[in-house]
N, C-alpha and C positions, 0 to 999 in steps of 0.2 A: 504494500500500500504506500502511495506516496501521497504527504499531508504538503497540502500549501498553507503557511504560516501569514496572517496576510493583518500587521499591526495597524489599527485603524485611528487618524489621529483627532482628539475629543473636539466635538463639533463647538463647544461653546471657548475652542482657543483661536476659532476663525472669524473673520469678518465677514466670510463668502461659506456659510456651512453649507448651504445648498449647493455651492458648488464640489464640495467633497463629497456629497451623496451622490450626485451626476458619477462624477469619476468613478467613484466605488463600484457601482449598478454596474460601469461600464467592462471594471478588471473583475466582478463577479461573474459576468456574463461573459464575461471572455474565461473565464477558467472553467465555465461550466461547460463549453464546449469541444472541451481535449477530446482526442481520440479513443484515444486508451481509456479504462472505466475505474480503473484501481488508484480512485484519487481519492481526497477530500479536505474540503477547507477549513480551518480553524479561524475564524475572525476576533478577533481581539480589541476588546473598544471600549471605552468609556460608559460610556451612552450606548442603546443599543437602537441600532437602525431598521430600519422597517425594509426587510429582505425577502419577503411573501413573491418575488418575481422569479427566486430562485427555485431549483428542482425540490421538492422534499427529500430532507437527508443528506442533502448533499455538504452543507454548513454548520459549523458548530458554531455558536455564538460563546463568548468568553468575554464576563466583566472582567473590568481590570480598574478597580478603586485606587485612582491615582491623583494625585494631584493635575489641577487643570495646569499645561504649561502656557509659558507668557515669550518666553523667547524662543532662539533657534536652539542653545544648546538644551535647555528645559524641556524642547520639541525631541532635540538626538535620545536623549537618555527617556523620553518617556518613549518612545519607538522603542527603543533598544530590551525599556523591560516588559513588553507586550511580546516582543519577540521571544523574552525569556518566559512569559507565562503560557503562551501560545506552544513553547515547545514541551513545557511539562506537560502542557493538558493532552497533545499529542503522542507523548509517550502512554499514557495512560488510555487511549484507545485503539494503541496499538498494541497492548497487552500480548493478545493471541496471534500478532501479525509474523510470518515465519521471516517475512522480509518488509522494512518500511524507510522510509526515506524524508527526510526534510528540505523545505525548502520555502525562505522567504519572500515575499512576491510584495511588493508597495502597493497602497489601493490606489495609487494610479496606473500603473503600469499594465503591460498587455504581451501575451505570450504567444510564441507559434501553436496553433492548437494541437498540432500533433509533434510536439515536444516529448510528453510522456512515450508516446506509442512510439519514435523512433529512437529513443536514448534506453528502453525498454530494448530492443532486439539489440544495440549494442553491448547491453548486459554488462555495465562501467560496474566494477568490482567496488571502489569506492564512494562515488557520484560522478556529478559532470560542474564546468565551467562554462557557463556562457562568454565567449569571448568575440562572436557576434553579434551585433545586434545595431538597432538602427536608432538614432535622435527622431524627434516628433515633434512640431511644435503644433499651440492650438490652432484645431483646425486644417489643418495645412493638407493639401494631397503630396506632399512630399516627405519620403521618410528619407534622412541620412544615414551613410554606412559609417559602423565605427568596429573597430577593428579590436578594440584595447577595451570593452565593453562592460564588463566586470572591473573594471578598474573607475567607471562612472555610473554604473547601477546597481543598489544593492539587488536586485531582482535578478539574480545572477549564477547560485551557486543549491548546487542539489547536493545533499550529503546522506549516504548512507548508513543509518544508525545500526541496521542487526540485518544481518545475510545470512539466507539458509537457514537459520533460527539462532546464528549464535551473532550474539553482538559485538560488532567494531567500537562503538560508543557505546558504554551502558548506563550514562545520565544527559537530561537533557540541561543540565549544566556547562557541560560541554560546550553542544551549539553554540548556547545563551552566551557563553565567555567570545565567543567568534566577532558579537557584535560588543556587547558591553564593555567589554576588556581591549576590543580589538577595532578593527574597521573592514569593510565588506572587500577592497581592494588587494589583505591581506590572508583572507581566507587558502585561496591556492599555494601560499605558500605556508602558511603553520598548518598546513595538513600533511603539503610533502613532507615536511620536518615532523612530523609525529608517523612518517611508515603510512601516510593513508592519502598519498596522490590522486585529485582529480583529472579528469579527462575529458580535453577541451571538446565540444563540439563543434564539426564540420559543417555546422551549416548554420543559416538567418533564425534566432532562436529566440528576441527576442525585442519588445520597442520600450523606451523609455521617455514617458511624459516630460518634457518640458516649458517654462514659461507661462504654468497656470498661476502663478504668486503663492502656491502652496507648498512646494518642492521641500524634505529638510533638509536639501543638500545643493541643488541647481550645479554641483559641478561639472563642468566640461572636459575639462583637462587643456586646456588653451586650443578647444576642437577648431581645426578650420575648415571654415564652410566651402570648399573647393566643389566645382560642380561634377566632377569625376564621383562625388558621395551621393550624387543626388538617386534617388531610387521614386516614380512615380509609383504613388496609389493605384494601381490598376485591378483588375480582377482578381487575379492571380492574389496579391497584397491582403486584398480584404476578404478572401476566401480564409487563407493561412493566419491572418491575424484579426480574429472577429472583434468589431468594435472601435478598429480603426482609422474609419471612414465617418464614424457617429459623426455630429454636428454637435459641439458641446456648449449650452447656453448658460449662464447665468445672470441673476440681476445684478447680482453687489451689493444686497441689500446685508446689516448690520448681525442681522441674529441675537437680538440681545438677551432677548427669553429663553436663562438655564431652561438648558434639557435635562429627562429626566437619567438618574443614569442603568446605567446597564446591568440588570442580577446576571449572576453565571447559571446562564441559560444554551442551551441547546438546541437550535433549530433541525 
């Protein structure tokens, strides 16, 4: 089984909350349409959102009684420990799993749908590395090529916790130190240095949201926008990456009315 980790950031630390339920709908609905069927999502969130559009079963919903954040790094370390409680809760349904796998996915982000179903017949002993993937900005029918991709998205890195029944990692403290301790950039390499090597993937695996003023990172890496990157939207695009063609609107209106927030619940 592989759990998508998907830390959701508290709506009442945004000026545009509607606009992070947009997004979210968007990366829900894009992960609900993998190939493969041996997935499921763990949402992790403050507040909990109203996701009745999703398949039944297919999401766990996960408070996370945190502190509302006010800044960016108060935004890094509240991601960081949703990822850590998002990974315990998926150990714990992955009890009876003979095989399962980790992987953090931002609620904006968007994945190649059949990601699972081909990194599945490659049968990657440890996980994999996204080290393709494309820039996005809003709206745009242009998606950029970026080569160094995991080095600018955390939505990046599949890790295999127990193979064949016996475990590579046997806490999901682990993971959680990858981000809290560490940075998503780093991940490929303290895995080689611990004996447990990922394996990059050979092909377009994955888009990463930019420039919606939500970002908790917006890094590029001093990307240049050279038209040799350019890759058009076209059928092909928004077949492999559902939800990339959406239209994304919002008002910009204030939110100022706390929400309420999130029991650890399970949809």
């Amino acid at each position: 089984m592989h759990y998508f980790i998907v830390p959701f950031r508290s709506l009442n630390s945004s000026k545009r909350p509607e606009l992070l339920l947009t997004l979210l709908r968007r990366t829900l609905l894009n992960l609900a349409c993998q190939t493969a069927s041996d997935f499921h999502i763990v949402l992790v969130c403050t507040e909990a959102p109203d996701i009745s559009y999703m398949p039944a079963g297919m999401v766990s919903i996960v408070g996370a009684n945190l502190p509302i954040p006010t800044g960016i790094t108060e935004r890094r370390l509240d991601a960081d420990t949703k990822i850590a409680i998002g990974a315990e809760h998926a150990f714990h349904l992955a009890q009876n799993d003979c095989d399962f796998s980790l992987m953090k996915v931002d609620a904006d982000d968007l994945l190649a749908k059949d990601l699972l179903e081909r990194a599945t017949v490659m049968n990657f002993d440890h996980g994999f590395v996204i080290n393709r993937g494309y820039l996005h900005r809003p709206n745009s029918m242009i998606l950029w090529k970026h080569f160094r991709f995991h080095q600018i998205c955390g939505s990046c890195a599949s890790v295999v916790m127990r193979r064949r029944g016996e475990y590579i990692f046997d806490s999901p403290g682990f993971y959680a130190d990858l981000f809290l301790k560490s940075y998503h950039p780093h991940i490929p390499a303290i895995l080689e240095r611990a004996g447990r090597p990922l394996d990059r993937l050979p092909f377009w695996a994955a888009v990463y949201a930019l420039s919606y003023g939500e970002n908790t990172s917006g890094n590029t890496l001093g990307f240049k926008w050279r038209p040799w990157r350019m890759q058009v939207v076209g059928k092909t695009l928004r077949c492999r990456f559902p939800g990339v063609a959406d239209r994304i609107e919002w008002s910009g209106t204030s939110g100022s009315h706390p929400l309420p927030r999130a029991a650890a619940a399970r949809r």
